[in-house]
ZAMI-223899 format. One record per residue (C-alpha): x, y, z. Coordinates in steps of 0.05 Angstrom, whole numbers, plus 5000, padded with zeros to 4 digits. Each point is the difference from the previous one (the first is absolute). Example, Ala and Ser with C-alpha at 12.3 -4.5 7.8 and 13.67 -1.06 7.14 Angstrom:
% ZAMI-223899
524649105156502750694987
***
This chain:
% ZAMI-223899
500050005000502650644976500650615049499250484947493549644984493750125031495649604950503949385020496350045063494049395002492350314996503550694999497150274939492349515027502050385074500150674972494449834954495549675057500850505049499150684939507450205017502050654956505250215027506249765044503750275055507749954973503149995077507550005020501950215077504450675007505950035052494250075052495649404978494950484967497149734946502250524934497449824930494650154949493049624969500749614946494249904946498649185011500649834935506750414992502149685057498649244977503850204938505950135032500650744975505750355032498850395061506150505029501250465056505550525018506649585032500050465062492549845021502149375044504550495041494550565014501150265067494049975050499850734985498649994917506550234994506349784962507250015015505450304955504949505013504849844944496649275002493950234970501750284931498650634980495649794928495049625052499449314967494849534991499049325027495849514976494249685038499649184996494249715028500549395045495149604973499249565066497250655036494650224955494149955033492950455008501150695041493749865052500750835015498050184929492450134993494849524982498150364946507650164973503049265019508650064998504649524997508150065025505849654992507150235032505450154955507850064999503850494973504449844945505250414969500350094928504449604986497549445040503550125065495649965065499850705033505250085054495050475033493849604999498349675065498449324968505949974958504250025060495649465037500449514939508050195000500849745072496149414990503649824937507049935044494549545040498549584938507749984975500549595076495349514988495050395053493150345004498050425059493349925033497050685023494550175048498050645005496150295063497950654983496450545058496150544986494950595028493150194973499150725018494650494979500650504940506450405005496750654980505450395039507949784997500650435058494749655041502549335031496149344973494649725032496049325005494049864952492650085028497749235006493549754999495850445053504850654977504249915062508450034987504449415025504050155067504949725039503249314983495749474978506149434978496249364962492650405008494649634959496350555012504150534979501149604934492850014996497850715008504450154931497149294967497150334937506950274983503549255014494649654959501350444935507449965021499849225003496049944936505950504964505549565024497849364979498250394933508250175002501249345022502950135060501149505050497750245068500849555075498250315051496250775009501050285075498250645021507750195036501350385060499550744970494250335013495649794925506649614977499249384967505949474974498949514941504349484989501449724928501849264982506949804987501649914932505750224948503650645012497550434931492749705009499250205067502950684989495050124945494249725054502750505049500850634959492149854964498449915074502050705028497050314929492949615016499150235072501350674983495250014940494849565047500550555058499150504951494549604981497049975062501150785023506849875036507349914993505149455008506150235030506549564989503550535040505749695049497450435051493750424974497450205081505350165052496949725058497649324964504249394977504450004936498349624937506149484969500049594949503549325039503249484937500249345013506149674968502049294979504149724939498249344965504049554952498349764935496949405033495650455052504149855056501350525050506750204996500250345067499749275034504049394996498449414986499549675071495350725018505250415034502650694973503450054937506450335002496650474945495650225045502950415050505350204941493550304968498550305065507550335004498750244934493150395023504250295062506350224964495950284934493950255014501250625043503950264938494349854968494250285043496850574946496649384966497749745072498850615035499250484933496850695024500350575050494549655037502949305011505650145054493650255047498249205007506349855019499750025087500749625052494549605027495850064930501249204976503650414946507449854994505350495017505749554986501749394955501149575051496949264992496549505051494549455000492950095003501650755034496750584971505150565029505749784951499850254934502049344967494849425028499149324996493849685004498749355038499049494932502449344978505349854962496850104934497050635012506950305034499550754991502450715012495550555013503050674989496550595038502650504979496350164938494250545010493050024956502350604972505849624964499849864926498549215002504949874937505150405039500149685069499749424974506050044956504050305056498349405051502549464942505750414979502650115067498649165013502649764945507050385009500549745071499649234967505050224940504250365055498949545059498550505051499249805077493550175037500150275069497349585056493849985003496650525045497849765063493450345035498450754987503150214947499550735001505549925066504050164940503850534969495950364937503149734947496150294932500750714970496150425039497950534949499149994915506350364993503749585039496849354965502250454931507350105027500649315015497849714933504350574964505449785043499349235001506149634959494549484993493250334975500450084929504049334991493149715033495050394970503550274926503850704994495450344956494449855041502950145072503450684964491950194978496849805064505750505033498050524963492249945002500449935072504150675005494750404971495149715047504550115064500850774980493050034982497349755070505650445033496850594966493449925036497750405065497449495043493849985052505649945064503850604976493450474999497349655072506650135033504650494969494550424969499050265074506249945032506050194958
***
C-alpha cells in the first residue's frame, strides 16, 4: 500500500461515498501538536492530486509567529502533504449536513526527503534506528485534562463547567461517578467521536483536579498511537466546543488545582513479540535498566519536548505526584521514572514526566531516543529509589529557558533528535520565550501596581 495513495485505502472511495463526504480535512501536527492543513475536495483527494504547504508551517510558534533563523530559508519553500492512508477516517465534528472526512499527512520535501521539521518525521526517524535493531516499542499513553467554561476573558482565571442542575464542580472529587456524570452529554458525543477516529480508549476517571479527567489509551505501535493521541486532544476540544465549553490540555491551567501530564508507558518487543525488557527465566533484562540510564542521562537535555511551554515548569512541585527529578523506583508515584508492578511479559517503564500540553509525536520521540541510546551506550541506572521520592534534590530544569539552554547546550540533543530539527525547535521556542516575557502579568498589577 502506497503512502502517497489514498485510493489504495479498502471502501475509501464506498466510505466517502456512504457517508456524502465532500471534502477532507488534510491534517499534519505543528511543533505544538496542532493540527495545521487545508480541505481537500473528496474526489481530488482519492485521485491523489498534489496537495502543498509552506516548509516553515510545522515550526509555527504558539504565537503565529516565525523565526528568522538561517535554518528556515529566506524563499519560504513548499513541502508536500502525503496522506497516510491507514488514518483516514470520518471527522465526527463536521456537521451532519456538511459530513468531512481527515486523514493525517507527512510532510515531504520536494525532493522526496521527509521534513526535518515535521513532528512525525522525526518520530518515524527514531523508530527506524528501532526497526534497524530488530525492535518495536509498545506505547501507552495516559493523557489528563480540564473541562472549564468558555474562556471569554484571557485575563479572567478558568473555571469549571455548569453540570446538570447549573451548579460548578468544587473541591476534589478523585474517581467521582458522579462528577463524570453531571458532564455525560459531552462524554457520550466524545466517546462516539473516538471510536469514529478509532481510538482505543481503557479506562475514563474523573482525576483529582477540580473538573479534571484522565483517559488512558491502549498500547499499541509508537506512530499509531501518536496519531490516536494527537486526533484525541483535537476531538475533545472540538466536542467541548460542541458542548459550550473548553478542554484545556494545559500542564497547569488553575493554580490552586492539580497539574495535567501526559504519563508514557514504555516497553520494547522483538521480532517474535517477546518483551525484551525481561529474560527469559522473568527477571530484568540487562536492557532494561540500560534503557532506564538512557531516560536519566538524556532526557533532562531534552525536556522542551517533555515539558515544552512557559506553563509546564508550574506542575513541576513537590508533593503534586508530578516528578521533579528523574529518579526511578517500583510501583512509587514520587519518582519520575516508575515501574509498575507486572509480569514478566508486560515489564514496563512509565515516564512521568511528560505533561498534556506536550506534542504527543514529540514526547514520545524524546522518551525512545533517550532509551534507545542508553541500550547502544550501555548506561547504568541509579538505584532504585526507596520510599518518598521527593526527599530528593530537584533534579529537572526549573524554567523554559533553562530547559532551552540545556538542549542548546547538550553534546547529545541533536545527535538524538536530528540537527536541523533541534536548530528549528531552538529558534521557534525563542520567539515564544521573548514573546511571554513581553507580557504584563496579573501578579505584577496586584502587587507592584500599589507598592513600588
Amino acid at each position: 500500500m502506497s503512502a502517497a495513495d489514498p485510493s489504495s485505502v479498502p471502501d475509501a472511495a464506498a466510505l466517502f461515498q456512504r457517508a456524502g463526504v465532500r471534502q477532507v480535512e488534510c491534517l499534519f501536527p505543528d511543533l505544538t501538536g496542532y493540527p495545521r492543513g487545508k480541505l481537500m475536495p473528496a474526489a481530488a483527494f482519492l485521485a491523489g492530486q498534489e496537495l502543498r504547504i509552506a516548509q516553515a508551517i510545522a515550526m509555527q510558534a504558539v504565537t503565529g509567529e516565525y523565526a528568522c533563523d538561517p535554518i528556515f530559508p529566506e524563499d519560504d519553500p513548499d513541502v508536500r502533504l502525503v496522506p497516510d492512508p491507514a488514518t483516514v477516517r470520518l471527522a465526527p465534528w463536521a456537521p451532519a449536513d456538511a459530513p468531512r472526512a481527515l486523514a493525517i499527512h507527512d510532510c515531504v520535501e520536494l525532493d522526496g526527503r521527509p521534513c526535518a521539521f515535521a513532528p512525525r518525521s522525526l518520530l518515524k526517524a527514531v523508530l527506524a534506528r528501532y526497526a534497524e535493531r530488530g525492535l518495536t516499542p509498545v506505547v501507552a499513553p495516559e493523557i489528563e485534562f480540564y473541562l472549564s467554561a468558555p474562556c471569554t476573558d484571557p485575563a479572567e482565571p478558568l473555571c469549571a463547567p455548569a453540570g446538570r442542575l447549573g451548579q460548578r464542580e468544587v473541591g476534589q472529587s478523585a474517581f467521582s461517578l458522579n462528577m463524570l456524570n453531571e458532564l455525560a452529554p459531552f462524554w457520550g458525543a466524545f466517546q462516539q467521536a473516538i471510536e469514529t477516529l478509532g481510538i482505543r480508549a481503557d479506562t475514563w476517571i474523573h482525576e483529582v483536579g477540580c473538573s479534571q479527567y484522565e483517559i488512558n489509551l491502549w498500547h499499541g505501535d509508537a506512530l499509531a498511537v501518536a496519531d490516536q493521541a494527537f486526533l484525541f486532544k483535537h476531538a475533545a476540544r472540538e466536542t467541548a466546543i460542541a458542548h459550550g465549553m473548553n478542554a484545556v490540555f494545559l500542564a497547569k491551567p488553575m493554580a490552586d488545582q492539580a497539574g495535567s501530564s501526559m504519563h508514557l508507558h514504555v516497553s520494547l518487543v522483538d521480532r517474535a513479540g517477546r518483551n525484551v525488557f525481561s529474560a527469559e527465566d522473568g527477571s530484568e533484562h540487562p536492557c532494561f535498566r540500560q534503557f532506564i540510564g538512557g531516560l536519566q542521562t538524556h532526557l533532562p537535555d531534552l525536556m522542551l519536548l517533555l515539558a515544552p511551554h512557559v506553563n509546564s515548569y508550574r506542575r513541576f512541585v513537590k508533593g503534586s505526584q508530578a516528578p521533579i527529578h528523574l529518579g526511578w523506583a517500583h510501583d512509587n508515584r514520587t519518582a519520575g521514572l516508575r515501574v509498575p508492578a507486572s509480569g514478566p511479559a508486560a515489564r514496563r517503564i512509565e515516564q512521568r514526566v511528560a505533561g498534556a500540553d506536550a506534542n504527543p509525536y514529540l514526547a514520545i520521540a524524546a522518551t525512545l531516543a533517550a532509551g534507545l541510546a542508553g541500550i547502544d551506550e550501555g548506561l547504568a541506572a541509579t538505584e532504585p529509589i526507596q520510599g518518598d521520592g521527593y526527599a530528593q534534590a530537584h533534579g529537572l530544569p526549573r524554567s523554559p529557558r533553562e530547559a532551552w539552554q540545556r538542549l542548546a547546550d547538550s553534546p547529545h540533543g541533536r545527535r538524538l533528535l536530528g540537527d536541523d530539527f533541534v536548530t528549528g525547535l531552538l529558534a521557534a521556542k525563542e520567539v515564544e520565550f521573548d514573546a511571554y516575557d513581553r507580557e504584563i502579568s496579573a501578579w505584577e498589577r496586584r502587587y507592584l501596581l500599589p507598592q513600588v
